[in-house]
N, C-alpha and C positions, 0 to 999 in steps of 0.2 A: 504493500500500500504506500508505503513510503521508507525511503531510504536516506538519512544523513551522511556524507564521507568528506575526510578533508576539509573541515569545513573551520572557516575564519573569519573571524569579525572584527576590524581595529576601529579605535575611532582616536584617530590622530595618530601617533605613534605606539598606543596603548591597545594590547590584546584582550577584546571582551569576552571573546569566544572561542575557543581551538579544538575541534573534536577530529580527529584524525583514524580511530577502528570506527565502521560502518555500525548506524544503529538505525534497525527500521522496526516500523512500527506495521505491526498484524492485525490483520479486522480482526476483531473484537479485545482487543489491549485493553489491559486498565495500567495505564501507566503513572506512574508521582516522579515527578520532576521537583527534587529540593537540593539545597544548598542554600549555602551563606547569604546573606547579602553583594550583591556585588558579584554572584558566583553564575551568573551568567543565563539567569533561567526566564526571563525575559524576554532578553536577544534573540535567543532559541527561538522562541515562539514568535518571535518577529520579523524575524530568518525566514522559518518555514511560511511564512505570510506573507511575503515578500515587500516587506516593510525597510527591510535592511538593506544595503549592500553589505557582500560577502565574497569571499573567493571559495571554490571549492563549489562540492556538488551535494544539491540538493532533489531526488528523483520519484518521480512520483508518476503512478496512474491518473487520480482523480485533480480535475478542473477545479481553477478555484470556489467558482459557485460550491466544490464540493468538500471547503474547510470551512468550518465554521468554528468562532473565535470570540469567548468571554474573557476583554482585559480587563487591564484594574482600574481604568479612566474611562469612562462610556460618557459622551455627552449628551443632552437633548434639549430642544427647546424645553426651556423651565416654567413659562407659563403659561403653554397651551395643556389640554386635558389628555390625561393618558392615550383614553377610547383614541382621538384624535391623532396621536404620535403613532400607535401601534398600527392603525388601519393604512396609515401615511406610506409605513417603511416596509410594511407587510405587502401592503396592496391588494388588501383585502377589507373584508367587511364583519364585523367580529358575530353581527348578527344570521350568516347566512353560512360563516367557513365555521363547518363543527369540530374540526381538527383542533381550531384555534382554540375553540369555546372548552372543547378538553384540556388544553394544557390551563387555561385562565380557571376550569376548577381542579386542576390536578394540584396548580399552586396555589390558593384559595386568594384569586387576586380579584372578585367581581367586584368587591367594594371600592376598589382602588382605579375601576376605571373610568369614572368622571371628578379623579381629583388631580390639580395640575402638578406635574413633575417636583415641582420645588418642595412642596408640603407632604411627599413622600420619605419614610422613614429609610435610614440604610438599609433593611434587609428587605424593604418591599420596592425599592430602587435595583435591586440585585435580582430581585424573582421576575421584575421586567426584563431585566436584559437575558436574562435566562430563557425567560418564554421568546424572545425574537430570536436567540440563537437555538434552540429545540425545535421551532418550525420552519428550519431548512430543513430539518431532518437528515444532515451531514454526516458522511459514512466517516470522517473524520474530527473532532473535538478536540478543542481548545479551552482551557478554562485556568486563568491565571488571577489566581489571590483571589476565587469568588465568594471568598466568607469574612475577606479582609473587612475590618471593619465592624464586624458585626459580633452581639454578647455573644456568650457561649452557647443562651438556651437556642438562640437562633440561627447561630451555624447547624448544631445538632442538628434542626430540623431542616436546614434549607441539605444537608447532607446526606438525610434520612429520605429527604422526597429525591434526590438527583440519584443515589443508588435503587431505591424502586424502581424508577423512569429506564434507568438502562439496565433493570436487568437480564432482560429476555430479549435485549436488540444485539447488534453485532457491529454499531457504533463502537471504533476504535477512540477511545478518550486519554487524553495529555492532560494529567493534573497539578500543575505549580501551585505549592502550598507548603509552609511554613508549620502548621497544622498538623504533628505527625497523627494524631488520633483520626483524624477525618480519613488520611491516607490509607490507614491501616483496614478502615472499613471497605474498601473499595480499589486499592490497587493489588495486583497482584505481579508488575513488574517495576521496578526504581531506575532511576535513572539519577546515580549523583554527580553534581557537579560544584567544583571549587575553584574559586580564584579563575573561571574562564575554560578552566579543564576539566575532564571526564573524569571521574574518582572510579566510577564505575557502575555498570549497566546489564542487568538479568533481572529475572526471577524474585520478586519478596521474600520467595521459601529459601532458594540458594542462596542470595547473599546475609541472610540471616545466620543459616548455617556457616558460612566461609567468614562470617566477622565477630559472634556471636556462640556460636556452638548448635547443642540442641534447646537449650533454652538457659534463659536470663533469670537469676531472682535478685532482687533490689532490697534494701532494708536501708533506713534510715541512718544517716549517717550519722552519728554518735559515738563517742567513748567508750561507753558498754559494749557497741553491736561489734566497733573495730575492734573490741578485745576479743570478743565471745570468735570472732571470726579469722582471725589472724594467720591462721594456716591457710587460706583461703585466697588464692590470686584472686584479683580484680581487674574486671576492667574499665573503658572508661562512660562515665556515669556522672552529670549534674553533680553539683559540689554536695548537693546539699544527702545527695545516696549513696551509695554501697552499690557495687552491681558486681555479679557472679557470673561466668561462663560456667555451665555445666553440659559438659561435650557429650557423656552420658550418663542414662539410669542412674548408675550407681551414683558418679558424681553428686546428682542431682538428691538423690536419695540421703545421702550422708549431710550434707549442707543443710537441705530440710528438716532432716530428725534433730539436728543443733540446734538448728532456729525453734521446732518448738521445742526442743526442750528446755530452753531458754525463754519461752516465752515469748517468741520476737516477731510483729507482725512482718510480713513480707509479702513481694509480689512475686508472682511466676509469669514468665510470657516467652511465646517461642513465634512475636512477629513483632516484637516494639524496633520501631522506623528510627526513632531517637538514635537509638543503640547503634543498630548497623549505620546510618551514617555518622555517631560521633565514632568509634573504632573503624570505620572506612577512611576518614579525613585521616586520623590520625596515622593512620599505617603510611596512607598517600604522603604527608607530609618525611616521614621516616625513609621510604624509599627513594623520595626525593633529594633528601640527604645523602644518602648513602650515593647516588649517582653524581652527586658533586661533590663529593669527596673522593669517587675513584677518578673522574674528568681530571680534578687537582692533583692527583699521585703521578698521572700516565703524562 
C-alpha cells in the first residue's frame, strides 16, 4: 500500500527526517508512530502528504483523494454554523446522505450542528474533523495528536469510539500520539522515531519482546521496594518506578512471590508502549556510541 525508502527531510542545513531501511504500511495496519518531540513524526506525515519536500522515495498504489489526514491544526470558518461548514466541504446534504447522518450519531454530534465553530469545545472540534476525515472512507489514515488537547475522560472516549469505527474495516491507520495508553488499545505495529531517525519498526508483540522480555512488573519506587528488590536488574522506567524485565515464567514467578510476600502492590504488563520505547531510545542512543567510538579508534 505504501512504501517509505531513503527518505530525507532538511530544513536548512538541519536533518528533520532520515529513514533509510524501507517501511511500508499493509491494508489493515494499526500503526503508532511516537517519539520525542522534535523526533520527526510530523514531517513523516507530511512527507507522505506531500506537504514537504524531500529527497528519496516515497511509493505508493493509492491516489491522493485516497489518504486521508487528521492534523493537529485544522482551521475553519469560526462563525459560520457547523451544518453549514460540513455540507460546504462534504458536498453534500446532511439531510439526504445517510452515510453522513451515521457517522454524526456514531459521534453523538447532532447537537452541535447548528452551533458556530468558535463556541465549540476541544473535543467536539476534534469529532468534526474526524467525521470529515471518516467520510472519504480512505483505504489509508492519518491521525496526528487527535486527542491532543483534550481531558483524559474525553480522549478515552473519542479512542473508544475511533477503535469500534475501525474494527471490522481494512483501513490501514498511522497513529502519532504521545499517549502510550491510547496506542496500546489499538496499534498492533510501532514505528519509533528519534532525533529524525528510525529507532525502530515491527510488531507491538516483537518489539516488546526484543526491548522488554516477556513481560514488565513496575513497583513504586521507594527505599523499601529498592531494598526488598535489589537482586533484581532493572530496566528503564519513569523516575518515579521500578521496572523489571522478566524474560520468563520463572523469572517472572520469583519477583512476584517477593512482591507479595512483601506486601508490594505492583503492575504486570506484557505490551506497555512506554517501556519499549524508553529501552529502545536508550539502547539506540548506546549503539550510537559505540559507532563513534570505533569511527575514532580506526
Amino acid at each position: 500500500m505504501l512504501t517509505i525508502e531513503n527518505l530525507q527531510v532538511t530544513y536548512k542545513k538541519q536533518t528533520a527526517l532520515c529513514i533509510t531501511q524501507p517501511i511500508t504500511v499493509h491494508e489493515s495496519d494499526r500503526i503508532g508512530i511516537i517519539g520525542s518531540n522534535g523526533a520527526g513524526k510530523t514531517t513523516l506525515v507530511k512527507s507522505v502528504l506531500g506537504l514537504l519536500r524531500y529527497s528519496g522515495h516515497i511509493r505508493t498504489r493509492l491516489k491522493p483523494g485516497e489518504i486521508a489526514a487528521h492534523m493537529q491544526q485544522n482551521n475553519y470558518v469560526r462563525t459560520m454554523p457547523v451544518r453549514c461548514i460540513m455540507e460546504t466541504i462534504l458536498g453534500t446534504n446532511i439531510k439526504t446522505d445517510k452515510r453522513l447522518q451515521k457517522l454524526i450519531d456514531f459521534f453523538d454530534f447532532q447537537d452541535c450542528l447548528n452551533k458556530r465553530f468558535q463556541v465549540l469545545s476541544g473535543g467536539q472540534k476534534q469529532r468534526f474533523t474526524i467525521i470529515l476525515v471518516l467520510m472519504q472512507d480512505a483505504p489509508l489514515t492519518f491521525f496526528d495528536e487527535v486527542t491532543s488537547g483534550l481531558d483524559f475522560e474525553t480522549r478515552q472516549k473519542l479512542m473508544d469510539t475511533l477503535t469500534d469505527w475501525y474494527q471490522d474495516k481494512t483501513t490501514a491507520l498511522c497513529i502519532v500520539s504521545h499517549y502510550y495508553d491510547e496506542l496500546e488499545r489499538i496499534a498492533d505495529k510501532l514505528l519509533i522515531l528519534e532525533n529524525g531517525f528510525v529507532v525502530d519498526f515491527g510488531s507491538t508483540k516483537d518489539l516488546f519482546r526484543k526491548y522488554c522480555g516477556k513481560a514488565i512488573i513496575t513497583v513504586e519506587n521507594t527505599p523499601q521496594n529498592r531494598e526488598i528488590t535489589h537482586s533484581f536488574p532493572t530496566v528503564e522506567a519513569p523516575r518515579h518506578l521500578l521496572a523489571f524485565s522478566c524474560p520468563d515464567d520463572s523469572s517472572e514467578q520469583k519477583l512476584s512471590s517477593l512482591l507479595i510476600h512483601n506486601d508490594v502492590n505492583y503492575k504486570r504488563s506484557n505490551q506497555d508502549i512506554e517501556s519499549v520505547f524508553t529501552n529502545a531510545v536508550k539502547r539506540f542512543y548506546k549503539e550510537k556510541e559505540k559507532t563513534i567510538e570505533c569511527a575514532l579508534k580506526n
